[in-house]
PDB file with SEQRES, HELIX, SHEET and CRYST1 records, atoms N, CA, C and O in Angstrom:
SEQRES   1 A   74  UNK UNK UNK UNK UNK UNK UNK UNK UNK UNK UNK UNK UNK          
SEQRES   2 A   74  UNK UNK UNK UNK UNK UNK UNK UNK UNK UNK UNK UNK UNK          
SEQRES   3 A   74  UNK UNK UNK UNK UNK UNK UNK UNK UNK UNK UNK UNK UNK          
SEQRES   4 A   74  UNK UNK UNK UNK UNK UNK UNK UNK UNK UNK UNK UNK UNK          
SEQRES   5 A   74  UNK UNK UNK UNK UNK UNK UNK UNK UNK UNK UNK UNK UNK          
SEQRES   6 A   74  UNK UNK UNK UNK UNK UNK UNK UNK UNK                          
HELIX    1 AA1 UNK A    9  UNK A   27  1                                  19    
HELIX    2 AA2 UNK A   38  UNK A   46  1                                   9    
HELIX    3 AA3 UNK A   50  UNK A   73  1                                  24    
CRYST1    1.000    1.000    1.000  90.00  90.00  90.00 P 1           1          
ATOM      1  N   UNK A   1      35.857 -77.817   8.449  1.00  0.00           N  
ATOM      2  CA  UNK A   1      35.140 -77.765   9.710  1.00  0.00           C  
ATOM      3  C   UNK A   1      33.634 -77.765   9.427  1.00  0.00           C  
ATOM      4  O   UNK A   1      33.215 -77.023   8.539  1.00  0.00           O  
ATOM      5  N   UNK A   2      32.904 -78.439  10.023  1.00  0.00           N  
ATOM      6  CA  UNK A   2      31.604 -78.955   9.860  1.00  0.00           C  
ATOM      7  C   UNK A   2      30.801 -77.219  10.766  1.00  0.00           C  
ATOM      8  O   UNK A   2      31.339 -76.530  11.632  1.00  0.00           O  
ATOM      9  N   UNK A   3      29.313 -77.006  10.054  1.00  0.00           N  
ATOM     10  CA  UNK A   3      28.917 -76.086  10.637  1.00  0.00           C  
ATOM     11  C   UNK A   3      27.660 -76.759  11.470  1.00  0.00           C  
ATOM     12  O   UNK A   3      27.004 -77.745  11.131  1.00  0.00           O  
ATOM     13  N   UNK A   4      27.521 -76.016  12.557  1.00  0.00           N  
ATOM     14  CA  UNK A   4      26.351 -76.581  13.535  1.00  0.00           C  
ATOM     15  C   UNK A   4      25.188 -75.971  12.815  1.00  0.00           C  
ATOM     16  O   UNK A   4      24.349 -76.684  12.266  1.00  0.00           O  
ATOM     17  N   UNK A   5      25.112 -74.425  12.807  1.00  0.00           N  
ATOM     18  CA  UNK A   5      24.031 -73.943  12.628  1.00  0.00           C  
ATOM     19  C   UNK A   5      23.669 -73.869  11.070  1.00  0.00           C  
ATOM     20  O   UNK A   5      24.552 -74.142  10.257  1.00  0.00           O  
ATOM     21  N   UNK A   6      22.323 -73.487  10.614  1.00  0.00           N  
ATOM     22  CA  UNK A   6      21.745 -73.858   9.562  1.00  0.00           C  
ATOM     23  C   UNK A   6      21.666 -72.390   8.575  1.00  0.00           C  
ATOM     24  O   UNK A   6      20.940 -72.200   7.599  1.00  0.00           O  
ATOM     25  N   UNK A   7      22.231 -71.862   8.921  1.00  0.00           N  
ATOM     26  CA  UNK A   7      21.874 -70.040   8.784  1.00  0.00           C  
ATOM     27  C   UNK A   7      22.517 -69.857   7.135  1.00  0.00           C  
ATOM     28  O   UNK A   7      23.697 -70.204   7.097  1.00  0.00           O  
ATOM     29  N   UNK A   8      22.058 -69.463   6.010  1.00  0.00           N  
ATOM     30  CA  UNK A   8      22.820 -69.441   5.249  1.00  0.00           C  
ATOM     31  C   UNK A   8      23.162 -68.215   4.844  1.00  0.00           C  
ATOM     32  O   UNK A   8      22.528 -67.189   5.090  1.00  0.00           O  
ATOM     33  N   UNK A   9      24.398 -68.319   4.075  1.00  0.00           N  
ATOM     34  CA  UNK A   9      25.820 -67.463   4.023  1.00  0.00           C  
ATOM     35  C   UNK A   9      25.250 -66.012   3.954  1.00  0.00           C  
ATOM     36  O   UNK A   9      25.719 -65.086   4.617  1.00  0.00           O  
ATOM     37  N   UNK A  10      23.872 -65.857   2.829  1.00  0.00           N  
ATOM     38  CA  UNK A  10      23.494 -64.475   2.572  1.00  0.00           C  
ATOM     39  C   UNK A  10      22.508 -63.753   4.258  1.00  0.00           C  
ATOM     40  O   UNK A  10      22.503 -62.620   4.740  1.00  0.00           O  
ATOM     41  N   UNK A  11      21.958 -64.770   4.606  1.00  0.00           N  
ATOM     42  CA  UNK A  11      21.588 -64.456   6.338  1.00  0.00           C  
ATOM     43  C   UNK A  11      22.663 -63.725   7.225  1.00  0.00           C  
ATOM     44  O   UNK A  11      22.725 -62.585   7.685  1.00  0.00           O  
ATOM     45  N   UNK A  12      23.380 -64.688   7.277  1.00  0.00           N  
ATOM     46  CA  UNK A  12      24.849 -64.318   8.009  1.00  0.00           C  
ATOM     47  C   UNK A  12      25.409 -63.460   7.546  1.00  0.00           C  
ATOM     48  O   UNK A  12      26.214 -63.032   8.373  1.00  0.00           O  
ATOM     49  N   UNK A  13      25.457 -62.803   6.428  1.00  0.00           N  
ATOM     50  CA  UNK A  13      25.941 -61.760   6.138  1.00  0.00           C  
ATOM     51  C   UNK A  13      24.897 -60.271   6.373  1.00  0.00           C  
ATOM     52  O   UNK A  13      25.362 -59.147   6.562  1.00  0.00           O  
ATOM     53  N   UNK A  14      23.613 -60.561   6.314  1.00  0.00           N  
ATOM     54  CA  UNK A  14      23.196 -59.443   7.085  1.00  0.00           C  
ATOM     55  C   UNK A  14      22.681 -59.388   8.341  1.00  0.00           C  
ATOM     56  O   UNK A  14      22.281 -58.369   8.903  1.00  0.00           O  
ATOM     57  N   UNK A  15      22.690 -60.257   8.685  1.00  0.00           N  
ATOM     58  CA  UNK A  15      23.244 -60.494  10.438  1.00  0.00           C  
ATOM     59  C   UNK A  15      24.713 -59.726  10.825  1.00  0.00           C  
ATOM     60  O   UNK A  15      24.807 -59.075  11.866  1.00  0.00           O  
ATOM     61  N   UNK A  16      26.023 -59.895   9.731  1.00  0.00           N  
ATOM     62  CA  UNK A  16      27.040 -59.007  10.499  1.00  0.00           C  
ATOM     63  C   UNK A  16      26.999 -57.691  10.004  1.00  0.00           C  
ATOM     64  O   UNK A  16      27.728 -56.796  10.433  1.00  0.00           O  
ATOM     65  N   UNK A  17      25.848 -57.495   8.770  1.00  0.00           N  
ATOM     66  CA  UNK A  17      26.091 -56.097   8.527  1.00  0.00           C  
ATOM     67  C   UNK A  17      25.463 -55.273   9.517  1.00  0.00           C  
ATOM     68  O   UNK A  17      26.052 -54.311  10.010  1.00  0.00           O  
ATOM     69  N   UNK A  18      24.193 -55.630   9.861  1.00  0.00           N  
ATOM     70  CA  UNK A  18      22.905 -55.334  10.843  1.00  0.00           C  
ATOM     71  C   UNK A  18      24.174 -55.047  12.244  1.00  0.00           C  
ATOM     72  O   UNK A  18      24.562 -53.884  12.351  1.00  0.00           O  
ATOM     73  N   UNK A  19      24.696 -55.988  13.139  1.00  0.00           N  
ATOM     74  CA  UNK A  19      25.115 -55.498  13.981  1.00  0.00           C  
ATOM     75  C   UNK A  19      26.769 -54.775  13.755  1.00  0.00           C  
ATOM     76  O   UNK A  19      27.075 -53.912  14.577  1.00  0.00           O  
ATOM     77  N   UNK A  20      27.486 -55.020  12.997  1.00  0.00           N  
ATOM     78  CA  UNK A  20      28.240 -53.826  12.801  1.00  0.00           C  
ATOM     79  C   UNK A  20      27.936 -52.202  12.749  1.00  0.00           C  
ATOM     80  O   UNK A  20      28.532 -51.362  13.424  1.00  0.00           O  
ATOM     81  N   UNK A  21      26.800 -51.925  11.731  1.00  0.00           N  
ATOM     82  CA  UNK A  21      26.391 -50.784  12.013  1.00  0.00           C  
ATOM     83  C   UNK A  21      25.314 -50.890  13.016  1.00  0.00           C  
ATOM     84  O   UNK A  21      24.327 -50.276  12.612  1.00  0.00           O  
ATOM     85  N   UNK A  22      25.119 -51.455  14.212  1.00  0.00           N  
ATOM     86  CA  UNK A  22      24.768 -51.046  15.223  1.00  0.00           C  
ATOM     87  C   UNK A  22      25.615 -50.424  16.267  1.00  0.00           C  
ATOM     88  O   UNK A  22      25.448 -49.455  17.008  1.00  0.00           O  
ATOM     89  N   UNK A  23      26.761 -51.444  16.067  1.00  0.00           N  
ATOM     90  CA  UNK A  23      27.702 -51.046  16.739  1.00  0.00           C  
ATOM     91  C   UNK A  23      28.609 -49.527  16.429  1.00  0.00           C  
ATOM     92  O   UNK A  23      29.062 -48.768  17.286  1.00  0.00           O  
ATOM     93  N   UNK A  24      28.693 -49.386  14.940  1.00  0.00           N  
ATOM     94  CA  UNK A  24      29.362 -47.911  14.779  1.00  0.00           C  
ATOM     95  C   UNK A  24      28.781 -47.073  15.401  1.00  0.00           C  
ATOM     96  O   UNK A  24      29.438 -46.183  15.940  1.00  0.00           O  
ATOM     97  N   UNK A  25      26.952 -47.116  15.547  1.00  0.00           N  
ATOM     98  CA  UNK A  25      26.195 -46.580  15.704  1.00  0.00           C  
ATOM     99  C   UNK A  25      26.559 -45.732  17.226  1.00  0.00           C  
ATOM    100  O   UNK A  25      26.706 -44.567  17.597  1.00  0.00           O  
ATOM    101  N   UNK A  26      26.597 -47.074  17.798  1.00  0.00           N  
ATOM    102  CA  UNK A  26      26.748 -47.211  19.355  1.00  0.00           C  
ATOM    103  C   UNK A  26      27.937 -46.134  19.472  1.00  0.00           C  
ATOM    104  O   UNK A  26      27.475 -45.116  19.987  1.00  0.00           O  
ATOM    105  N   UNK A  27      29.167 -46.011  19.207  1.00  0.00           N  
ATOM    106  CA  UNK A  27      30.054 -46.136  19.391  1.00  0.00           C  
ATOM    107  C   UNK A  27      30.423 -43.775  18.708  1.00  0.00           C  
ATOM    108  O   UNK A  27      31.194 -42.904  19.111  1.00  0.00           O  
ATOM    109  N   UNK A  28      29.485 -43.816  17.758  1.00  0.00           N  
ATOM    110  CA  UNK A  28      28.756 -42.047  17.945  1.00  0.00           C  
ATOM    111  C   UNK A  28      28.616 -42.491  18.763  1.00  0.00           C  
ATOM    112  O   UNK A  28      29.533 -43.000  19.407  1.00  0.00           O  
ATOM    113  N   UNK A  29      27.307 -42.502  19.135  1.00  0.00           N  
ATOM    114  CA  UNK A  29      26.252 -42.018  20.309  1.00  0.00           C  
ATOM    115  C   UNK A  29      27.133 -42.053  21.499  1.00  0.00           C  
ATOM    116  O   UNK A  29      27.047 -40.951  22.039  1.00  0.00           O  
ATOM    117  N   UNK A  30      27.907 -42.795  22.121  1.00  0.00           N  
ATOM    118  CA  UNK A  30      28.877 -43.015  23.247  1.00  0.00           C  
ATOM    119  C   UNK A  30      29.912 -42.334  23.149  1.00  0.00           C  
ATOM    120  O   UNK A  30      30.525 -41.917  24.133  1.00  0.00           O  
ATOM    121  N   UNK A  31      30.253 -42.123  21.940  1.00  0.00           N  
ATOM    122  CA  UNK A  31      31.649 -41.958  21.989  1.00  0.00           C  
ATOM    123  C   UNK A  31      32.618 -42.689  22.493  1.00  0.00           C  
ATOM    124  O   UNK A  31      33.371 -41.991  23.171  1.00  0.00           O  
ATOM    125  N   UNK A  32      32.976 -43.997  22.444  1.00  0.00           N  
ATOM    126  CA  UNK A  32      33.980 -45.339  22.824  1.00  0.00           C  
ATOM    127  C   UNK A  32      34.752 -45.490  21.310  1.00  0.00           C  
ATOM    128  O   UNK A  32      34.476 -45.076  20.184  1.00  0.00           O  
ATOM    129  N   UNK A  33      35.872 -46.307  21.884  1.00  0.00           N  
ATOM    130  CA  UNK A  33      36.910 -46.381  21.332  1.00  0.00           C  
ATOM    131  C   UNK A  33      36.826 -48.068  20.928  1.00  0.00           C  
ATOM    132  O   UNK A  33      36.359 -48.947  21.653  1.00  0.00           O  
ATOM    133  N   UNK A  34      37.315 -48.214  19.791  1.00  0.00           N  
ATOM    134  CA  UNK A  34      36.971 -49.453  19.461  1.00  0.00           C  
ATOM    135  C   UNK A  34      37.476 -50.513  20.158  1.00  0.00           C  
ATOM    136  O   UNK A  34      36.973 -51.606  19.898  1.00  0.00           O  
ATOM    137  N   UNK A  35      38.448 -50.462  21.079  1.00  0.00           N  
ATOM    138  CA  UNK A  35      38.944 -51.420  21.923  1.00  0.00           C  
ATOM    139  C   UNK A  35      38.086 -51.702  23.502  1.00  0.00           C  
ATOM    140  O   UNK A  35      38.183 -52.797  24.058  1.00  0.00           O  
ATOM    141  N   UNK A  36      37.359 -50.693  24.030  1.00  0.00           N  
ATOM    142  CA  UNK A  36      36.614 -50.425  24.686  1.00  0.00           C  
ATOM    143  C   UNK A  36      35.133 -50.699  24.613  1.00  0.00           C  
ATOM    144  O   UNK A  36      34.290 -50.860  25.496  1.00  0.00           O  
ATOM    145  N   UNK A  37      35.069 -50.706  23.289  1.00  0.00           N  
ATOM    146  CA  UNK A  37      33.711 -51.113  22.731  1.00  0.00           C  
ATOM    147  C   UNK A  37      33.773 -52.770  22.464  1.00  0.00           C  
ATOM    148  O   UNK A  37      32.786 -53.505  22.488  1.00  0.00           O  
ATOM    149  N   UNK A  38      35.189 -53.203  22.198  1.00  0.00           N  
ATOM    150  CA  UNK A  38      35.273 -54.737  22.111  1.00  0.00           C  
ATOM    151  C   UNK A  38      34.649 -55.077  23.693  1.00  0.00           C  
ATOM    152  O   UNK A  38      33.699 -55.790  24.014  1.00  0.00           O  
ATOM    153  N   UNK A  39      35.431 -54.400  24.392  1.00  0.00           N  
ATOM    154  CA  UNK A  39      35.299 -55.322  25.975  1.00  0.00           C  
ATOM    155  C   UNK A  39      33.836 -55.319  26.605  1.00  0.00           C  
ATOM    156  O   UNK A  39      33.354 -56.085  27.440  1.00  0.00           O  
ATOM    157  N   UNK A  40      33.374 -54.415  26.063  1.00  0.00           N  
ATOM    158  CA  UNK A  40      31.870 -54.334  26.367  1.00  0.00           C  
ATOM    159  C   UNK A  40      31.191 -55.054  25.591  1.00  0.00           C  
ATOM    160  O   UNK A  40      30.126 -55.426  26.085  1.00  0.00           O  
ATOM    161  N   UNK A  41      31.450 -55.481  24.300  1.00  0.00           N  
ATOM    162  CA  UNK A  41      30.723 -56.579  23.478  1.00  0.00           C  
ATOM    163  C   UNK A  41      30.463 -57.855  24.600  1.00  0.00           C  
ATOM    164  O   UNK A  41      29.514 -58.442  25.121  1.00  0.00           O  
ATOM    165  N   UNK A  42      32.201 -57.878  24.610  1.00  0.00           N  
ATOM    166  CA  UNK A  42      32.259 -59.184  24.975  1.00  0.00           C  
ATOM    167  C   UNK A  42      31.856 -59.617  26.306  1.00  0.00           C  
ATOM    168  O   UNK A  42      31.719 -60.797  26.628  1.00  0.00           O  
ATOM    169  N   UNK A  43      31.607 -58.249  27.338  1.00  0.00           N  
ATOM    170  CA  UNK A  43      31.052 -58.555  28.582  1.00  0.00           C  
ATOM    171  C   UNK A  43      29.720 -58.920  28.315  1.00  0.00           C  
ATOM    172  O   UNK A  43      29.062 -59.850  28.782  1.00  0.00           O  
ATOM    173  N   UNK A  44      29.377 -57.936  27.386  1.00  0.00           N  
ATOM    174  CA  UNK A  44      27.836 -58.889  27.421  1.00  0.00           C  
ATOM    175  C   UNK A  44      27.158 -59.837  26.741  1.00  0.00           C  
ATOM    176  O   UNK A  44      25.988 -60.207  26.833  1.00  0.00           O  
ATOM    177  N   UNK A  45      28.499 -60.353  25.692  1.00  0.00           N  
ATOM    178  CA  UNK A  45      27.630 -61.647  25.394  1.00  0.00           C  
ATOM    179  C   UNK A  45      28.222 -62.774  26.175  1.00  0.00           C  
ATOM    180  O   UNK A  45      27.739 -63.869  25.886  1.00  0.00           O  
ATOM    181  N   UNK A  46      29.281 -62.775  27.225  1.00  0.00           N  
ATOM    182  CA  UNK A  46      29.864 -63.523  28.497  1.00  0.00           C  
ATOM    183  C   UNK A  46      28.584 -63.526  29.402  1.00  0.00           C  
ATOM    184  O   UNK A  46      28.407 -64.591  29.994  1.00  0.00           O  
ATOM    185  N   UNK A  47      27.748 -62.639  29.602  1.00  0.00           N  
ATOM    186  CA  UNK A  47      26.830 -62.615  30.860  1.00  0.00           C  
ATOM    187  C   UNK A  47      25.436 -62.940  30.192  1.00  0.00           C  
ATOM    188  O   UNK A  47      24.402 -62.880  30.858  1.00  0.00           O  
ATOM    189  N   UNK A  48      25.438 -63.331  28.681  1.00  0.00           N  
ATOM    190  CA  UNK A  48      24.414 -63.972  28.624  1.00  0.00           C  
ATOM    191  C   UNK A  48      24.358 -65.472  27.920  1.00  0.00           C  
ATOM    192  O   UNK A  48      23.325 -66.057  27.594  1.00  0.00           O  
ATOM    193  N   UNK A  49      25.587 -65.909  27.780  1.00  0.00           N  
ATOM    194  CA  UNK A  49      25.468 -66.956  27.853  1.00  0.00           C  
ATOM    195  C   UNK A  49      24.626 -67.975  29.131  1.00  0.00           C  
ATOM    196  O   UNK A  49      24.263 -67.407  30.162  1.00  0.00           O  
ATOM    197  N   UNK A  50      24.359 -69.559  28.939  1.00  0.00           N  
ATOM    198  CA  UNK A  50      24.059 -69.823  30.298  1.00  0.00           C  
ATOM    199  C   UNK A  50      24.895 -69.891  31.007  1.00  0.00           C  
ATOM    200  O   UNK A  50      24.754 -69.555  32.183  1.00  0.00           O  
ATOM    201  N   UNK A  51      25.873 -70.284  30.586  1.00  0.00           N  
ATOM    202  CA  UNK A  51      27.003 -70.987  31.945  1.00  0.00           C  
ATOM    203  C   UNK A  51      27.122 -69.322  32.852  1.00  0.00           C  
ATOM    204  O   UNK A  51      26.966 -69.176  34.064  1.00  0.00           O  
ATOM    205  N   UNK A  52      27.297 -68.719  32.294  1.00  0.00           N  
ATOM    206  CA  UNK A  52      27.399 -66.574  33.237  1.00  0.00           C  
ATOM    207  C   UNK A  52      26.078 -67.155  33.867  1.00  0.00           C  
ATOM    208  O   UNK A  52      26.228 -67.925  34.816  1.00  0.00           O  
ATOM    209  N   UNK A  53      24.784 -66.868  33.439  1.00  0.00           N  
ATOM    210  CA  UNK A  53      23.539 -67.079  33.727  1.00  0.00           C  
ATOM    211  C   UNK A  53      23.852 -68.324  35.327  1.00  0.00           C  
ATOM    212  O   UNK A  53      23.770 -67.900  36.480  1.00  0.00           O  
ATOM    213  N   UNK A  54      24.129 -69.535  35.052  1.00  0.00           N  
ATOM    214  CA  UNK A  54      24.059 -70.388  36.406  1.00  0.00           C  
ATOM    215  C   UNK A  54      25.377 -69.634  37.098  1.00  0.00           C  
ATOM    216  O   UNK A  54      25.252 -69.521  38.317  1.00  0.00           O  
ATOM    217  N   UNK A  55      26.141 -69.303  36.759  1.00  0.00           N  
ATOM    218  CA  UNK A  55      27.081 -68.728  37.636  1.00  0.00           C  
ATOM    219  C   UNK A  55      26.841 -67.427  38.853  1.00  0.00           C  
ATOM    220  O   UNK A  55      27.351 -67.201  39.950  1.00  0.00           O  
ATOM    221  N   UNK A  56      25.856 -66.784  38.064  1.00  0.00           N  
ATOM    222  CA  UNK A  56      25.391 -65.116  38.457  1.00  0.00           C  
ATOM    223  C   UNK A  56      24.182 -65.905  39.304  1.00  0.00           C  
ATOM    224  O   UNK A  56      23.947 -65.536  40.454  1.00  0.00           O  
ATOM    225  N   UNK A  57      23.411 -67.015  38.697  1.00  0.00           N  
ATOM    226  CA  UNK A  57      22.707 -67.571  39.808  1.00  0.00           C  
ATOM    227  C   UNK A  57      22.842 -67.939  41.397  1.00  0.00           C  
ATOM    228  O   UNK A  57      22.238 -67.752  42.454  1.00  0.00           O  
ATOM    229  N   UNK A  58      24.086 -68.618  40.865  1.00  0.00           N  
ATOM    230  CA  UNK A  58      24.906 -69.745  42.174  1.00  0.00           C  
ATOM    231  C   UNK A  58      25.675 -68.233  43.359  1.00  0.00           C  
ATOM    232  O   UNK A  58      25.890 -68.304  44.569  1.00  0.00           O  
ATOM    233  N   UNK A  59      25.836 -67.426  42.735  1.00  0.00           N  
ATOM    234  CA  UNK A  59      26.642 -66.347  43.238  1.00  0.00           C  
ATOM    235  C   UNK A  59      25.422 -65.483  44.459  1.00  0.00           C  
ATOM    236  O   UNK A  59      25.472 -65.007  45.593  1.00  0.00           O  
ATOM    237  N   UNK A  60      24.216 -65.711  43.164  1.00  0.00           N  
ATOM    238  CA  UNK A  60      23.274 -64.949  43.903  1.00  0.00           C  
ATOM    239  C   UNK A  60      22.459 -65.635  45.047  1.00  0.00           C  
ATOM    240  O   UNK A  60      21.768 -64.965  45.815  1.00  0.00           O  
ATOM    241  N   UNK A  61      22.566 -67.025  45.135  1.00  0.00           N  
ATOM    242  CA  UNK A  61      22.096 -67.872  46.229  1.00  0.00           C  
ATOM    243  C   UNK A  61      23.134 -68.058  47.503  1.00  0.00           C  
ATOM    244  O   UNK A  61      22.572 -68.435  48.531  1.00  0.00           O  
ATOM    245  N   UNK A  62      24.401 -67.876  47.585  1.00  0.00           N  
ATOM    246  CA  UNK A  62      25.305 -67.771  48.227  1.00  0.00           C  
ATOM    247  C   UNK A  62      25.204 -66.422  49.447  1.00  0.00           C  
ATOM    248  O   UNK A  62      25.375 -66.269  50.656  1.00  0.00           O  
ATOM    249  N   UNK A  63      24.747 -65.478  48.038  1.00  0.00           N  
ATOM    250  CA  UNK A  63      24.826 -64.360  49.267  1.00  0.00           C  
ATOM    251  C   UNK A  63      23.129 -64.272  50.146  1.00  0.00           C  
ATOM    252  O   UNK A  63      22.702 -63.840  51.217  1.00  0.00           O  
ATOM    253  N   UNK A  64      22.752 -64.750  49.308  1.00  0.00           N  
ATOM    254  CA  UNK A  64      21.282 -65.004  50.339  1.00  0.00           C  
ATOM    255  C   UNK A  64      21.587 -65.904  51.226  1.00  0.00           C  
ATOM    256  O   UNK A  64      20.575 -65.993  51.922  1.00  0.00           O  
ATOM    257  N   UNK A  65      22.052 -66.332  51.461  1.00  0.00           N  
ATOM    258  CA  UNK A  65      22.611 -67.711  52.094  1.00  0.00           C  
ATOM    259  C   UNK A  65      23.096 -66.957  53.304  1.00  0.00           C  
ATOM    260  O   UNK A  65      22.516 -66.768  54.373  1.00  0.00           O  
ATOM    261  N   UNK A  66      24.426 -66.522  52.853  1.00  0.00           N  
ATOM    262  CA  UNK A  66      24.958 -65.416  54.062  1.00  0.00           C  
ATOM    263  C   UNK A  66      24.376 -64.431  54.601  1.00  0.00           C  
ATOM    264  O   UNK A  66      24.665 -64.010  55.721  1.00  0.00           O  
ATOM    265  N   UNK A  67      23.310 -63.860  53.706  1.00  0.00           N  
ATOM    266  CA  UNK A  67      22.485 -63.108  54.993  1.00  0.00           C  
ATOM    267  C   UNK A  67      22.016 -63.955  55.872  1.00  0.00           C  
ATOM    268  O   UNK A  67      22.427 -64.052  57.028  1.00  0.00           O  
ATOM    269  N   UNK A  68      21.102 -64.634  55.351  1.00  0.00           N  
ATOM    270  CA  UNK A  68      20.620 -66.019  56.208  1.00  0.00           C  
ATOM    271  C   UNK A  68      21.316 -66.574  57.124  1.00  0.00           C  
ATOM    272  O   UNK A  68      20.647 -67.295  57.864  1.00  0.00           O  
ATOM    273  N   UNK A  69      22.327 -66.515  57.337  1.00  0.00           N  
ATOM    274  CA  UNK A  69      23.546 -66.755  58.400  1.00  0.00           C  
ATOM    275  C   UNK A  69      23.795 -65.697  59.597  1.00  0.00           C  
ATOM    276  O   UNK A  69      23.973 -66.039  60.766  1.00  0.00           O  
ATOM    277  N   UNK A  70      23.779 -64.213  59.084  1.00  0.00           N  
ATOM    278  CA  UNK A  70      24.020 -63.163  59.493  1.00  0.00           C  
ATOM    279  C   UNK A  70      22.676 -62.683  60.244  1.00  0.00           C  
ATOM    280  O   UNK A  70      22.995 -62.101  61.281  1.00  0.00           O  
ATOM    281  N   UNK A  71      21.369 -62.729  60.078  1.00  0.00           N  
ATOM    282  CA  UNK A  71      20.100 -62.764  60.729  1.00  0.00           C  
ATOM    283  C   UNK A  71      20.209 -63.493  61.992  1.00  0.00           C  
ATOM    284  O   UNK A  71      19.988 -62.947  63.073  1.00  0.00           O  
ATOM    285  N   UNK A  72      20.579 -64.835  61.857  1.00  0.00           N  
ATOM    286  CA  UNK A  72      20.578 -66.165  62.370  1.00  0.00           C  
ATOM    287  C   UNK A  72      21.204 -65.868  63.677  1.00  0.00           C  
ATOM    288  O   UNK A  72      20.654 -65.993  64.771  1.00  0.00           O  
ATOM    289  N   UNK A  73      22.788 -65.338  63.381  1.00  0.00           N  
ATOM    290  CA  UNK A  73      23.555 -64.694  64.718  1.00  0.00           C  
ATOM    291  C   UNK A  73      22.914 -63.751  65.557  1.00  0.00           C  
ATOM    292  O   UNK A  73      23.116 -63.688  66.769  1.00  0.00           O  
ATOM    293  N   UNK A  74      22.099 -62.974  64.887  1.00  0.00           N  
ATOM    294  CA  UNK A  74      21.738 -62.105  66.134  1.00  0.00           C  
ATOM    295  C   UNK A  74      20.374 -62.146  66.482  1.00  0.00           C  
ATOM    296  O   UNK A  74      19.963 -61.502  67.448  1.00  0.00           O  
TER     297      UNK A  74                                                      
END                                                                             
């Protein structure tokens, strides 16, 4: 499998050491459970991707929209 990014192997490796022990870190300080701490990873690197980003956009113009509707009636 061909790699996109340019990052080499010894980078990437303290790139996962760096956020692993951020995460143990996290995970004292909170006190979360490692399955719990997955879902929260993953919520937030889901909401910062772009496609979350135009989605949370489109979501957020909708409801302006419907106020804008709801003014309008009365």
């Amino acid at each position: 499998m061909k790699r996109i990014y340019t990052i080499d192997d010894a980078d990437e490796l303290k790139v996962k050491e760096y956020i692993n022990n951020y995460i143990k870190e996290l995970q004292r300080h909170f006190d979360v459970s490692d399955k719990r701490m997955r879902a929260i990873i993953y919520s937030v690197y889901k909401d910062s991707i772009p496609i979350s980003f135009m989605k949370n956009l489109i979501y957020m113009l909708k409801s302006e929209y419907e106020k804008l509707k709801l003014k309008r009636k009365y």
